[in-house]
Backbone as JSON, one array per atom type, in Angstrom:
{
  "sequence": "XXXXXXXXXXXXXXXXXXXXXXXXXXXXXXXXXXXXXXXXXXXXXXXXXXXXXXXXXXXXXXXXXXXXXXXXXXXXXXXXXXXXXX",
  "N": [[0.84, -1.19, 0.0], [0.27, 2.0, -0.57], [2.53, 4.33, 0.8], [1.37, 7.22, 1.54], [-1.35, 7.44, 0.38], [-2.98, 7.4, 2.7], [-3.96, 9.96, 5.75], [-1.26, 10.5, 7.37], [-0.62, 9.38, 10.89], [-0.36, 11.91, 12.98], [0.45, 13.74, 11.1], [3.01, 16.78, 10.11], [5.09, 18.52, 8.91], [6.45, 17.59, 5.99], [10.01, 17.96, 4.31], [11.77, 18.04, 1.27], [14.69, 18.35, -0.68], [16.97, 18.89, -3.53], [19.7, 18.14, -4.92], [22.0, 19.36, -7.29], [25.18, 19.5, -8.66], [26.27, 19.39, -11.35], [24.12, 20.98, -12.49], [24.06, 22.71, -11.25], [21.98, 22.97, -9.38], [20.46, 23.83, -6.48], [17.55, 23.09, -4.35], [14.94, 23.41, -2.38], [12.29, 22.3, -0.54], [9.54, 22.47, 1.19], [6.16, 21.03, 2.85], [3.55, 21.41, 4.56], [1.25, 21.54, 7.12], [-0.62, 23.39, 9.1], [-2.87, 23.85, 11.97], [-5.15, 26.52, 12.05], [-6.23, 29.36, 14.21], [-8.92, 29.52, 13.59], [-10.51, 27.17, 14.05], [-9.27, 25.56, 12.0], [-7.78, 24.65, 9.24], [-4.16, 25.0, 7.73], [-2.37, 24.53, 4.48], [0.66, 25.04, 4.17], [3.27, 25.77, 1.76], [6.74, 26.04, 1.21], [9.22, 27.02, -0.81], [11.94, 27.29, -2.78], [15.23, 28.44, -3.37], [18.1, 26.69, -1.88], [19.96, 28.57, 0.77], [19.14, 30.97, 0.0], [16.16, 33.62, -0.06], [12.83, 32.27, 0.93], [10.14, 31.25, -1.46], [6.65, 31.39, -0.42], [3.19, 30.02, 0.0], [0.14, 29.73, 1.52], [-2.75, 27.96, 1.72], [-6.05, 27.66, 3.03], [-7.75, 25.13, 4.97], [-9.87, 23.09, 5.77], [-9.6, 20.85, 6.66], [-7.08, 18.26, 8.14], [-7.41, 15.61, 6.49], [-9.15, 16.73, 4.25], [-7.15, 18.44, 3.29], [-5.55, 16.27, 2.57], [-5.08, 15.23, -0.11], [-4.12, 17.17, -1.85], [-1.22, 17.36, -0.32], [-0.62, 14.91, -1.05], [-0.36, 15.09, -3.83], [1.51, 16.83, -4.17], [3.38, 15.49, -2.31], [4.53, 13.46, -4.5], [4.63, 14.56, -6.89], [7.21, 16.25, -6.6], [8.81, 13.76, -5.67], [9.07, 12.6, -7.93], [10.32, 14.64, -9.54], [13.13, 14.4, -8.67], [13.55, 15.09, -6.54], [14.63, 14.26, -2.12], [13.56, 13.34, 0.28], [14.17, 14.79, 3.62]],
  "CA": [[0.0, 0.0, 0.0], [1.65, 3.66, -0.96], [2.21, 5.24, 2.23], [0.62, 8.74, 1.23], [-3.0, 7.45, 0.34], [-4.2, 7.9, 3.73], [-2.93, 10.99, 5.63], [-0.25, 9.81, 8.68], [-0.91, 9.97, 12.53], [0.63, 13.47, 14.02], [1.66, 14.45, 10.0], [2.99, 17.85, 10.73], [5.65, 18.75, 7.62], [7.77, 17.18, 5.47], [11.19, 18.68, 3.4], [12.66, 18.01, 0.62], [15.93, 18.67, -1.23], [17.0, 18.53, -4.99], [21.14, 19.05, -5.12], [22.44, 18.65, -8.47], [25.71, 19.9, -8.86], [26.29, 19.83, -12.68], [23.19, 21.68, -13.12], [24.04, 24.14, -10.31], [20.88, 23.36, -9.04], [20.44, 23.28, -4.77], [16.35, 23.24, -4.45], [14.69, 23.35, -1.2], [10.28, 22.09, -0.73], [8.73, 21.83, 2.32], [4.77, 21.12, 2.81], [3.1, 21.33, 6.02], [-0.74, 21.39, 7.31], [-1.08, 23.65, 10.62], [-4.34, 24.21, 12.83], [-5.3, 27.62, 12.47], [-6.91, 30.01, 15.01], [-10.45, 29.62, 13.39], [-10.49, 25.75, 14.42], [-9.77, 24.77, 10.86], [-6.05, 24.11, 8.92], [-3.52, 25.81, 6.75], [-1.74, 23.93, 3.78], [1.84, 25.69, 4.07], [4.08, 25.46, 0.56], [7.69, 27.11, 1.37], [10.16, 26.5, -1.65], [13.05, 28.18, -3.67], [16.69, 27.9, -3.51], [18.91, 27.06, -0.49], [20.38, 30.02, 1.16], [18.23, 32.17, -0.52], [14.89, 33.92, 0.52], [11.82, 30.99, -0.25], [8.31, 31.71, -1.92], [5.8, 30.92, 0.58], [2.31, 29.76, -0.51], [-0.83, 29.38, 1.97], [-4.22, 27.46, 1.41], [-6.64, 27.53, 4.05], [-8.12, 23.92, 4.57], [-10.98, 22.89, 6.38], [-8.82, 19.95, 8.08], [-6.03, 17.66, 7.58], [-8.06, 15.13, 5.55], [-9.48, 17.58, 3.09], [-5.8, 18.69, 2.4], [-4.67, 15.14, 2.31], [-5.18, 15.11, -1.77], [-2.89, 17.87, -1.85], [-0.31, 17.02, -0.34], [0.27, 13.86, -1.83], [0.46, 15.14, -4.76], [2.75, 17.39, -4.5], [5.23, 14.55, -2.62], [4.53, 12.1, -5.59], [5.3, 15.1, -7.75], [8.61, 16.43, -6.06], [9.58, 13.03, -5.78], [9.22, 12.74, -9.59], [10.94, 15.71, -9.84], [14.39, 13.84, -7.98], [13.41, 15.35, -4.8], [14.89, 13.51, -1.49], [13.34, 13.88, 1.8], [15.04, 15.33, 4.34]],
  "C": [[0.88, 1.25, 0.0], [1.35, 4.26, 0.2], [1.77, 6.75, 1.98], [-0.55, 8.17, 0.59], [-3.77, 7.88, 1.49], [-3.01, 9.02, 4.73], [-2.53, 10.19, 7.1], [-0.51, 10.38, 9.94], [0.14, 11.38, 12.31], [1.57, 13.96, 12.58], [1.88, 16.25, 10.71], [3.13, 18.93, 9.19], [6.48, 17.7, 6.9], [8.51, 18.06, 4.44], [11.5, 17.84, 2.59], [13.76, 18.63, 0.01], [16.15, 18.07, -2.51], [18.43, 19.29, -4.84], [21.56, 18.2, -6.41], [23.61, 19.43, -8.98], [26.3, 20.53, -10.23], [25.36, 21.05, -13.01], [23.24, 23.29, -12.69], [22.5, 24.46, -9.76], [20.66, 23.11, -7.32], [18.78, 23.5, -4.43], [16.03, 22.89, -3.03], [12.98, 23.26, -1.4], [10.14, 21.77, 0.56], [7.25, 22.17, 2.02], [4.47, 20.74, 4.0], [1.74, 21.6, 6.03], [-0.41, 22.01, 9.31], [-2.5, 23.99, 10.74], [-3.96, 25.54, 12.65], [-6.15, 28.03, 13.95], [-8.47, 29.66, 15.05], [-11.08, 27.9, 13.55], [-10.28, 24.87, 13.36], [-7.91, 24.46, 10.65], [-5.61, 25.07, 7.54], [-2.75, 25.0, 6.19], [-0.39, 24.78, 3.5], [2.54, 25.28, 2.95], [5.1, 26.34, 0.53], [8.54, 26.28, 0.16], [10.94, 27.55, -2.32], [14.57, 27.48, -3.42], [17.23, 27.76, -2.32], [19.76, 27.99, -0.46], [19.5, 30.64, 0.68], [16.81, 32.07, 0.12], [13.95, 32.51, -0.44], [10.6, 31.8, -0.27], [7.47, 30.53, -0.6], [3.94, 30.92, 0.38], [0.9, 29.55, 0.51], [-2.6, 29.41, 1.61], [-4.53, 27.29, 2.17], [-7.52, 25.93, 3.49], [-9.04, 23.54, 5.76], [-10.15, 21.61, 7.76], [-7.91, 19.26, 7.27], [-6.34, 16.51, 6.49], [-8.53, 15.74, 4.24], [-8.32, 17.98, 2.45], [-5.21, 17.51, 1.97], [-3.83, 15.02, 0.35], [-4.15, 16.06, -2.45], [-1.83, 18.13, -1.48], [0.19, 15.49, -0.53], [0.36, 13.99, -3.13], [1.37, 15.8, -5.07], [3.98, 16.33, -3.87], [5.09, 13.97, -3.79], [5.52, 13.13, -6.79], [6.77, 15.71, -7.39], [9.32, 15.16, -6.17], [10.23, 12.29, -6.77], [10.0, 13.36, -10.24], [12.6, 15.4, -9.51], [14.58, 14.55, -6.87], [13.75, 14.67, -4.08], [14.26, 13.97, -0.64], [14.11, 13.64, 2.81], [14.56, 14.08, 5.96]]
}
């Protein structure tokens, strides 16, 4: 069974990393799911280059289930991408 179909006890975030020296490429992804204030959840998307400032993306999400769908596809797709997790 693919461990990202159903979403994981106590998920919080996970990172990835993409270093590819030829390319000169050092890539940095994290995706996270916090509880907001309003009793509901926030789908966090921080990414860009290491060292450098990252783009920072937030989707409000009703709960961690409702985001589930979105964040597995973005690991499936990062990991497609030759993403490692950290």
């Amino acid at each position: 069974m693919d461990t990202w179909t159903l979403p994981q006890p106590n998920f919080s975030q996970i990172e990835f990393e993409r270093i590819d020296l030829a390319a000169n490429a050092r890539r940095y992804y994290l995706v996270a799911w916090q509880p907001n204030l309003y009793g509901e959840g926030t789908l966090i998307r921080m990414f860009g280059r290491m060292g450098r400032f990252k783009r920072v993306i937030a989707i409000p999400c009703p709960s961690l289930q409702a985001a589930w769908p979105m964040i597995r596809a973005i690991v499936r797709t990062r990991l497609r991408h030759g993403y490692h997790i950290l």
